[in-house]
N, C-alpha and C positions, 0 to 999 in steps of 0.2 A: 299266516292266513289273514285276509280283509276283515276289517270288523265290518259289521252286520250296525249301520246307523242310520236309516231311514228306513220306515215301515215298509216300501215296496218292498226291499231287497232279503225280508227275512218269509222265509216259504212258510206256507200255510197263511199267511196273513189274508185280509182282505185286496189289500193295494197291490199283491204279488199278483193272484190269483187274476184283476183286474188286466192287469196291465201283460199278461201272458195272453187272456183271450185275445186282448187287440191289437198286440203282435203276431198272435197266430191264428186270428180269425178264416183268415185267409188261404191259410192251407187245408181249411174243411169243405166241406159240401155246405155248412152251413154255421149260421155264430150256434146253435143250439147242440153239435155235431163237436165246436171247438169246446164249448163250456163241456159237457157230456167229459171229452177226454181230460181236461186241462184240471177237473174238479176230484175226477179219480188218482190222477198226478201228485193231487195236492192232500187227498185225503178227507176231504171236503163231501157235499151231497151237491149235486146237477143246481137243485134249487139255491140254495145256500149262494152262488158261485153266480148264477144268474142273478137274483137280488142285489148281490155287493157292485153285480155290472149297471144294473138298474140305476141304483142309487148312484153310479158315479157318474153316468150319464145325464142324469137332472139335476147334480149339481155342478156342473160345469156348464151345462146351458143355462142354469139361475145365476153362474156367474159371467157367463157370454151377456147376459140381461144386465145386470148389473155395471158390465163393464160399459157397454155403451149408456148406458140411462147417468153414469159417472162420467163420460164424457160428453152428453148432454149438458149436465147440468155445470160441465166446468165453460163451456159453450155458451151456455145462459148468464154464467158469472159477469164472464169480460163483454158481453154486450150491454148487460145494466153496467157497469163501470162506465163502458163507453156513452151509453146514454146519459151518465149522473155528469160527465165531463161537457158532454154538447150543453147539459143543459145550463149548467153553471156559465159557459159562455156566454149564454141569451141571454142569461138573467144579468149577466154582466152589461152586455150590450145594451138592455134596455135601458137598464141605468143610465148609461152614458150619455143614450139617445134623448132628446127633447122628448117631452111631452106629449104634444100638440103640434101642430105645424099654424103654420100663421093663418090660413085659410078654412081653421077648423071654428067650427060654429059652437061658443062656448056653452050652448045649453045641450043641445041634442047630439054634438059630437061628429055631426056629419062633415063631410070635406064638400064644397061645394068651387066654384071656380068662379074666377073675380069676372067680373063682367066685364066687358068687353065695352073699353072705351069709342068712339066716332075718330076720336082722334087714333089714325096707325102707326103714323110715322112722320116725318119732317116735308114729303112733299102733302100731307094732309091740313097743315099750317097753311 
């Protein structure tokens, strides 16, 4: 004989009881028509049998939430990674980069553009 090593698999339990309605939901007129027979089956009360359904149903949807809000957040990870990477580039970059550029006005910082000589070009000679 199998041994009996996960909760579903030993009768009367909760997880047995569970997992019978929603396999055999489907052959009632209704879930409250399957609990009804599944709970007399079990030896159980109607209520008893509905509650433990209750309860497994909200926490598989608290963990359907959880599952995505964890793959959110592994989501959020690698884009601050990838953000902390750009930015280290820039900061490198600026480094690199001059200061100033030669047409930059040493007090107020504006770039202005050199004026424009009379002279254009060699037939202006």
């Amino acid at each position: 004989m199998a041994s009996l090593t996960h909760q579903n698999d030993i009768p009367g339990s909760p997880g047995a009881g569970v997992r019978l309605v929603i396999e055999q939901q489907w052959e009632y007129l209704s879930k409250w028509a399957a609990i009804c027979s599944i709970a007399s089956k079990l030896g159980c009360t109607p209520e008893t049998l509905r509650a433990w359904c209750k309860r497994t149903e909200l926490t598989q949807e608290n963990s359907s939430v959880n599952l995505s809000e964890h793959e959110r957040l592994k989501q959020l990870e690698r884009e601050n990674t990838e953000l902390k990477r750009a930015k280290e580039i820039l900061r490198k970059a600026v480094a690199f980069s001059p200061r100033r550029s030669s047409t930059a006005n040493p007090i107020d910082g504006v770039i202005y553009r050199r004026a424009s000589c009379s002279v254009r070009g060699r037939i202006d000679l």
